[in-house]
C-alpha positions in Angstrom: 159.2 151.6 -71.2 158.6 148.7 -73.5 162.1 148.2 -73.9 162.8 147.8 -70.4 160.0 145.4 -69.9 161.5 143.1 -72.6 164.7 143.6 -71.1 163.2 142.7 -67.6 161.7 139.6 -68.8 164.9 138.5 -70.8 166.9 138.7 -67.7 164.5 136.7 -65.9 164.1 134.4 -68.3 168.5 134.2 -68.3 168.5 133.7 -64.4 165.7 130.4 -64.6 168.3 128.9 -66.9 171.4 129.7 -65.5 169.9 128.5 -61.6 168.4 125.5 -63.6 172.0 124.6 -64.9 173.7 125.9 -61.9 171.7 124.4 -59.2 169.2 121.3 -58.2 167.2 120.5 -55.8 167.0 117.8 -53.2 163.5 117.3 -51.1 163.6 115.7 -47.9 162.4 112.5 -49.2 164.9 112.3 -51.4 169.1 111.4 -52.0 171.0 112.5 -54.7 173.9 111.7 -56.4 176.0 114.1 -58.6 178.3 112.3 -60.9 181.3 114.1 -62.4 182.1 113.1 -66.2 179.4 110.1 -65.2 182.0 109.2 -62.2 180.8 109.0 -58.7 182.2 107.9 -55.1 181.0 108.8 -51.6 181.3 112.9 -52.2 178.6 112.4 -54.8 176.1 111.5 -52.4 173.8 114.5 -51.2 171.6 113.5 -48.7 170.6 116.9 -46.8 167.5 118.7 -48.0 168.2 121.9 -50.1 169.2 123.4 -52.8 172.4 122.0 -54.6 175.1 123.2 -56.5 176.6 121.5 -59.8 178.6 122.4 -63.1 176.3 122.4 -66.0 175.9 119.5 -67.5 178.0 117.2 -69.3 180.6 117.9 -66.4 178.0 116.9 -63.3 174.7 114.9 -63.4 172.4 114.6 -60.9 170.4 111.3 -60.4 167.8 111.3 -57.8 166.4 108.7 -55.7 163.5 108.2 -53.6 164.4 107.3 -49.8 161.0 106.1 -49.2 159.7 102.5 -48.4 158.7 101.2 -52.1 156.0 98.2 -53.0 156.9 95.3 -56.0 153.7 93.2 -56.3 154.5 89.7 -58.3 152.0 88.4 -60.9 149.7 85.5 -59.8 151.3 82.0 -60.5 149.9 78.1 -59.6 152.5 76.5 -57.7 152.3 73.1 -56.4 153.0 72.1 -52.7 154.6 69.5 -51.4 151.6 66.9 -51.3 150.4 67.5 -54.8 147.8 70.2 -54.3 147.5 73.1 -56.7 147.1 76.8 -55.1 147.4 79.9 -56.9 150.2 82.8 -55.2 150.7 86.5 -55.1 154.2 88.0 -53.5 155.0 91.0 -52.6 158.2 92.5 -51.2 159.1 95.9 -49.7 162.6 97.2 -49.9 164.5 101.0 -49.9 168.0 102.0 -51.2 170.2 101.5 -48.5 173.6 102.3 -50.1 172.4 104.9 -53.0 176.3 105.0 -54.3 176.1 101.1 -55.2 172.9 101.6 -56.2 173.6 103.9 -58.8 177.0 102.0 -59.7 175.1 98.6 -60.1 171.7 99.9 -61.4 171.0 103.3 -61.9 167.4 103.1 -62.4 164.6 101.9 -60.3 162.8 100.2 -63.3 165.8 97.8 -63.1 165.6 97.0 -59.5 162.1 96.4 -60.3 163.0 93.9 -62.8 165.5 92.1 -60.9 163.7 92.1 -57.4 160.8 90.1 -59.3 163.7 87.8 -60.8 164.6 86.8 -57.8 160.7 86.8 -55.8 160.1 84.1 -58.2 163.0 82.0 -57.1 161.4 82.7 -53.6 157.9 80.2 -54.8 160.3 77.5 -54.4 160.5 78.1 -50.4 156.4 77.9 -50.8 156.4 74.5 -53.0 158.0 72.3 -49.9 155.2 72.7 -47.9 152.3 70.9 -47.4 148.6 72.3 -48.2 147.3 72.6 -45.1 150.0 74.2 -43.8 149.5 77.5 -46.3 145.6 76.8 -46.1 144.1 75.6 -42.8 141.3 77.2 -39.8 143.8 76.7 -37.1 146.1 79.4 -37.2 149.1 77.2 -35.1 148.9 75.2 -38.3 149.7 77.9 -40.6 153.5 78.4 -41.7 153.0 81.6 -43.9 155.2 83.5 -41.1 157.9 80.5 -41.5 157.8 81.4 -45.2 158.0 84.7 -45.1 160.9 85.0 -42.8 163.0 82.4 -45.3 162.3 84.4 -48.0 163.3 87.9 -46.4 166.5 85.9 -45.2 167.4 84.4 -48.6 166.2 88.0 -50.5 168.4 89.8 -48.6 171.0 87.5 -48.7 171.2 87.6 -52.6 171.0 90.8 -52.9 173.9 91.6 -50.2 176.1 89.3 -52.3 175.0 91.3 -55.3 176.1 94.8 -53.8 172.9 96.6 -55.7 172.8 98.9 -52.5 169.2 97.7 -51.7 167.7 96.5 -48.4 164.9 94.2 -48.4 162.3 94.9 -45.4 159.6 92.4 -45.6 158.5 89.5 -48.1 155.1 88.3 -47.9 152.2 86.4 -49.5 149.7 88.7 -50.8 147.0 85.9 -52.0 146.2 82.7 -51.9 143.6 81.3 -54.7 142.3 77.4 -54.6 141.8 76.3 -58.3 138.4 75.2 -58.3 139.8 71.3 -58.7 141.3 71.7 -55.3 138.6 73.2 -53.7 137.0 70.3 -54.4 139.3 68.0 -52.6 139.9 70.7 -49.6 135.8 70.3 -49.2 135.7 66.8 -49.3 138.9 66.8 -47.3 136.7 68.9 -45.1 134.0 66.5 -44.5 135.9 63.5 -44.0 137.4 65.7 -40.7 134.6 66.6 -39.1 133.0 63.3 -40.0 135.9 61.6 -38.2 135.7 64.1 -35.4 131.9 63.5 -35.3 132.6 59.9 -35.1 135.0 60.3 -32.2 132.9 62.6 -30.3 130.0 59.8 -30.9 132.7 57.0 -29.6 133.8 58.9 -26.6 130.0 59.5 -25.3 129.5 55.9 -25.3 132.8 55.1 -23.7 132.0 57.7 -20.9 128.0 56.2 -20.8 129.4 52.7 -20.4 131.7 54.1 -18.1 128.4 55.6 -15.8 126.2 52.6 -16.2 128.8 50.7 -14.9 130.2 52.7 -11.8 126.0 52.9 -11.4 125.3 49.2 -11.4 128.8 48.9 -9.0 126.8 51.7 -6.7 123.4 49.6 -7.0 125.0 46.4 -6.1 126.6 48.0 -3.3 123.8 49.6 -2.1 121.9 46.5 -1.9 124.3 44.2 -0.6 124.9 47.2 2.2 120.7 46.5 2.5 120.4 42.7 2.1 122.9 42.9 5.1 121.4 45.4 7.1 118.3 43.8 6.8 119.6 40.1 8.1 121.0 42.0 11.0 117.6 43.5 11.6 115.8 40.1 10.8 118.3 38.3 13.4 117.4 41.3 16.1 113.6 40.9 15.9 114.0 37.3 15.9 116.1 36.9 19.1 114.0 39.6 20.5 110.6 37.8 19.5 112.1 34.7 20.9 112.3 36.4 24.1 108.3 37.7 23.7 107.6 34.0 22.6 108.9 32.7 25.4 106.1 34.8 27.6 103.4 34.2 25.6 103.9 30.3 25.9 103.5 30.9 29.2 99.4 32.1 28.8 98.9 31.7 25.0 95.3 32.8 25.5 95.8 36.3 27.1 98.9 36.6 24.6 96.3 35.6 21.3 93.8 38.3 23.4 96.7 41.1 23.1 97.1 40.3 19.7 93.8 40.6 18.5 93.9 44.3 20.6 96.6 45.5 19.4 94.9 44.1 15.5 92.1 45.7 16.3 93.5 49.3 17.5 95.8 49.4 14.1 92.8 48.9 11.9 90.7 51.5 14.0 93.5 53.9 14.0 92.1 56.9 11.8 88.6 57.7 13.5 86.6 54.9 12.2 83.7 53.2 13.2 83.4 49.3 12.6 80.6 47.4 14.8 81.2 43.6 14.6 79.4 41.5 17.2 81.7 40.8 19.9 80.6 37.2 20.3 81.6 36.6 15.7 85.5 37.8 17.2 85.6 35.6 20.5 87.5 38.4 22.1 85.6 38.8 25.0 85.4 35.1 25.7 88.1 35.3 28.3 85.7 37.0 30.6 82.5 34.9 29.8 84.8 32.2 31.8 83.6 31.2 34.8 86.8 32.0 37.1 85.7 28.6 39.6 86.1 26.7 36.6 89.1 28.6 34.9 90.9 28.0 38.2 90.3 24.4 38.5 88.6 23.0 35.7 88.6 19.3 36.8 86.8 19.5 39.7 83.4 17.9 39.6 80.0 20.0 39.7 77.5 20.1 43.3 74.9 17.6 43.1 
């Protein structure tokens, strides 16, 4: 019994090595290439999900390689733009193996594509260096050229490595940080100040133009207004007057009765509002017209009875 337990164990041990040199695996994430005698061309790529078979090894080896999308972060650097300022950049890149046959031909290992993506992503800071400060660092997002950049650099990336023929696609570059040295930040705050002082300035220059701009079109309305008045008033003026002229003309005909009116027509305006004023009628003279004797009103020259 023991014996056949041994043996059990011994032919199960014999079967994982022989599958382990007979066979491989490929996951779904994953393409492989199986070189013959370290050889390969396009019927050493293996691309469908499975289990694989292969001579033992040194007749076939198997490299494997990830077909997911894979992150190389740069180190920080200070690069200096195009107007003398100092900022401090992170890159990144994304990229896959597009062609896993030229891949393996021109690098083999993914350490090394490592290596000479960051090579290159370096060479990419010269792109950031010919553009101005505020264009990388700036509130107003139409400003900003970081998109600009980034395009130009996935464009010149990929063009580099295309010429290369390392089998790898770039999909995105892009700026991961940017850090102001604390001697810029200095200038970008008082670069700051002067701004909004000159936009405080303008705002403060603008409110007076548009205040002298009302006071004016006000004092044109005043002016107009009263010269519209002063007119309106002449013409009234020039109305009463040829109208008095016409009442004058009447009351040169009997200038007492017309002084009598006068003083009625005073007397009714100040005793308009229910009140009571007792003046002796003889201090006013208003009712001196009737103390007249009418004889004597009517011919005054005539000489009196003896």
């Amino acid at each position: 019994m023991k014996n056949s337990f041994v043996i059990l164990v011994g032919v199960l041990l014999v079967a994982l090595l022989l599958s382990h040199m007979f066979l491989y695996q490929v996951r779904y994430d994953q393409v492989a290439v199986r070189t013959t005698f370290d050889k390969a061309d396009e019927s050493s790529i293996q691309e469908a999900p499975g289990l694989k078979w292969r001579w033992p090894w040194p007749v076939n080896k198997v490299a494997l390689y990830s077909k997911r999308l894979q992150i190389l972060e740069d180190k920080i650097e200070e690069l200096q733009t195009a107007d003398g300022k100092s900022v401090i950049v992170r890159t990144y890149l994304t990229w896959r193996i597009a062609d896993p046959l030229s891949f393996y031909v021109t690098l083999k290992d993914p350490d090394e594509a490592n290596r000479q993506l960051s090579s290159r992503l370096r060479e990419i800071r010269g792109l950031i260096s010919q553009y101005q400060f505020d264009e990388l660092v700036n509130v107003d997002r139409e400003k900003l050229k970081l998109a600009t950049i980034e395009q130009q650099a996935t464009e010149a990336l990929s063009a580099g490595l295309e010429q290369a023929g390392y089998g790898i696609r770039v999909e995105s570059v892009g700026i991961h940080k940017i850090i102001l040295p604390e001697s810029t930040t200095q200038k970008v705050f008082e670069t700051m100040i002067a701004a909004r002082e000159r936009l405080a300035e303008n705002a403060l220059q603008e409110g007076q133009a548009q205040a002298s701009a009302i006071r004016s079109e006000a004092t044109s309305a005043r002016d107009r207004i009263l010269a519209f008045a002063e007119r309106r008033a002449q013409a009234i003026r020039s109305q009463g007057d040829r109208e008095a002229a016409v009442h004058y003309e009447s009351f040169a005909k009997n200038e007492e009765f017309a002084i009598f009116l006068r003083k009625i027509e005073a007397l009714g305006k100040m005793l308009d509002h229910n009140t009571t004023f007792v003046l002796s009628a003889d201090s006013l003279g208003i009712l001196d017209w009737f103390n007249k004797d009418p004889a004597a009103a009517a011919s005054p020259t005539t000489p009196a009875p003896r």
